[in-house]
Backbone as JSON, one array per atom type, in Angstrom:
{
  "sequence": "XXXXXXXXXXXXXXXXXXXXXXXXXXXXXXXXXXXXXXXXXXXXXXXXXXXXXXXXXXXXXXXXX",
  "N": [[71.52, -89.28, -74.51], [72.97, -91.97, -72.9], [74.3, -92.96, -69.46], [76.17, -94.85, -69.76], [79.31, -94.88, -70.11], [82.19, -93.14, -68.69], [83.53, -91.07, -69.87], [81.6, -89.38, -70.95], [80.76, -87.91, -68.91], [80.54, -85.57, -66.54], [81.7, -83.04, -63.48], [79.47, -81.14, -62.71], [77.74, -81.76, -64.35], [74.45, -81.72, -65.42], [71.7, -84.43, -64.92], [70.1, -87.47, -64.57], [69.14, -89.8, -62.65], [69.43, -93.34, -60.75], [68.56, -94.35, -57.95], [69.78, -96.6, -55.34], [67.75, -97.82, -53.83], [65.29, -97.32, -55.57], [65.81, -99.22, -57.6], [64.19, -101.08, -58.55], [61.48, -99.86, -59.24], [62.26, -97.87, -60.88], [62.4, -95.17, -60.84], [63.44, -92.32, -61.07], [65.85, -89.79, -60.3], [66.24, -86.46, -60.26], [69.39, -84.33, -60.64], [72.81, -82.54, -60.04], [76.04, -83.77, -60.73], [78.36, -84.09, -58.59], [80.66, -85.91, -57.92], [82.61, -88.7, -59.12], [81.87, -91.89, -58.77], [82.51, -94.57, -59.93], [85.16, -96.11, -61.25], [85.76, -97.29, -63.62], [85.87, -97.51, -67.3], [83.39, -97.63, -68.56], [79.92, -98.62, -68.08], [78.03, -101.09, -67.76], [74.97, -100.66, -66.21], [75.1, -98.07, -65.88], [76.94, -94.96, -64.86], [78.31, -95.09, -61.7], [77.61, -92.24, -59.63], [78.06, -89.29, -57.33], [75.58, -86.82, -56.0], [75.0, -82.65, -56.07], [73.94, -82.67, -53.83], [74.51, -84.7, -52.15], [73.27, -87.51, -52.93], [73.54, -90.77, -54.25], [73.89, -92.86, -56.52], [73.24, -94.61, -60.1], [73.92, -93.5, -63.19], [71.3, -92.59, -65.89], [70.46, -91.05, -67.36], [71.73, -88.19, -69.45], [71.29, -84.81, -70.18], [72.15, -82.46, -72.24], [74.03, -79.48, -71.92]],
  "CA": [[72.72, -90.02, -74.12], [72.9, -93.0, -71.76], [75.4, -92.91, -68.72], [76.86, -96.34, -69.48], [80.45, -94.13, -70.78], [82.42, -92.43, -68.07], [84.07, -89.99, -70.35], [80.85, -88.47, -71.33], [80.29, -87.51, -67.6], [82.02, -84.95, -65.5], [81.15, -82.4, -62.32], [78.61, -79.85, -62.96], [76.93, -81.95, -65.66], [72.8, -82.47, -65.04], [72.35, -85.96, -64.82], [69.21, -88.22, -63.91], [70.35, -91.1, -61.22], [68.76, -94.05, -60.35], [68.83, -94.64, -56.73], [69.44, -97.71, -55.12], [66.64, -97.85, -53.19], [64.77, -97.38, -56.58], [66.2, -99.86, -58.61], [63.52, -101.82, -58.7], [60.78, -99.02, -59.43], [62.96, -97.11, -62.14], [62.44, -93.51, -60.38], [64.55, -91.09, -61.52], [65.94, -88.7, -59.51], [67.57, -85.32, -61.33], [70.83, -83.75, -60.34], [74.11, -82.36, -60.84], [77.24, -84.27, -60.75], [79.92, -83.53, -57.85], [81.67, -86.68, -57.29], [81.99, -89.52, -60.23], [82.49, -93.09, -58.08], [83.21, -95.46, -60.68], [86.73, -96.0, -62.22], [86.29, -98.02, -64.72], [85.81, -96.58, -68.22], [82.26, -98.18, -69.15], [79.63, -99.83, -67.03], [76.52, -101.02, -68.24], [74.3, -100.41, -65.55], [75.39, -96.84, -65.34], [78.22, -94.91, -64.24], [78.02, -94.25, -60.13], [78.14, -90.37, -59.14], [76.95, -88.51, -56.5], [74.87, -85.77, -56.97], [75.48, -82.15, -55.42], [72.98, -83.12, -52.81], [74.78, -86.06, -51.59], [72.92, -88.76, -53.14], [74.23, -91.63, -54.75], [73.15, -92.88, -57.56], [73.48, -94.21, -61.31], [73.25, -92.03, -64.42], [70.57, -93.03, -66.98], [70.0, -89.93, -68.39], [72.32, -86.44, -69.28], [71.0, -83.61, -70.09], [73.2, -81.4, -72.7], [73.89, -77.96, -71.55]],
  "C": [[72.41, -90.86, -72.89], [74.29, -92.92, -70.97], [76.07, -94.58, -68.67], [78.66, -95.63, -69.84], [80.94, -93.32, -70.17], [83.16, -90.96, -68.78], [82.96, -88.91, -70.71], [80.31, -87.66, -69.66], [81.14, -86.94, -66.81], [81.06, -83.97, -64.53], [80.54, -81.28, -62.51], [77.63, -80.69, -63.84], [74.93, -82.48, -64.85], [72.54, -83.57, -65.5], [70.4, -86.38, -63.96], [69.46, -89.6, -63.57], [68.82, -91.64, -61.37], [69.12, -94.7, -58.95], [68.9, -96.38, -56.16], [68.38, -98.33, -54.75], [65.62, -97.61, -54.44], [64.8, -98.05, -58.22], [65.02, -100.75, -59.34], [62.2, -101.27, -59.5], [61.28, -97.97, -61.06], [62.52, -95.79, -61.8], [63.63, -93.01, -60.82], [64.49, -89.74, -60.69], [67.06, -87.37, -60.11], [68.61, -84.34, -60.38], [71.86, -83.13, -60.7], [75.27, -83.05, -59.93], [78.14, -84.08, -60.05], [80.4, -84.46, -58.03], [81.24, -88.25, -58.45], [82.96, -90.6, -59.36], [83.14, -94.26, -58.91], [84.13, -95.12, -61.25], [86.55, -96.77, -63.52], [85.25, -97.38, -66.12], [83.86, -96.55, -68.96], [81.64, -99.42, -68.17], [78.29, -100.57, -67.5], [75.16, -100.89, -67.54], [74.16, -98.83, -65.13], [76.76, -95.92, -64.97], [77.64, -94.32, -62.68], [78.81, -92.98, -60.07], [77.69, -90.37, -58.21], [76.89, -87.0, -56.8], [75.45, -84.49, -55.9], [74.98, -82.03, -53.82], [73.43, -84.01, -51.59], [74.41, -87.1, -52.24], [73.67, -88.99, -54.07], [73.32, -92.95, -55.84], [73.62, -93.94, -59.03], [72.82, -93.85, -62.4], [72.54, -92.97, -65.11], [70.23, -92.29, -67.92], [70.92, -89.01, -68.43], [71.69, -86.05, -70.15], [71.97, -82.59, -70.96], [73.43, -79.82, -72.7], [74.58, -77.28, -72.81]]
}
């Protein structure tokens, strides 16, 4: 699954972010989900979360538990 679809994404879910600071590089950084920043329903770059870490991020990857 690709995080372009905010409904498929909620708080606890494991999640691989792409940092800003790594946009350019395509690093992936893995996480879980506290805090989902974007409102709007579908983004195509991602949906913005932050992770339980703090960082900030968007999703490119979940993870199905």
């Amino acid at each position: 699954m690709n995080g372009q679809n905010r409904k498929d994404i909620y708080p606890g879910l494991e999640v691989n972010i792409i940092l800003k600071k790594d946009q350019r590089t395509g690093i992936k950084t893995r996480g879980v989900v506290k805090d989902l920043l974007t409102n709007s329903a579908r983004h195509p770059h991602g949906i913005k979360v932050r992770l339980t870490d703090g960082q900030v991020g968007r999703v490119c990857d979940i993870f199905q538990k």
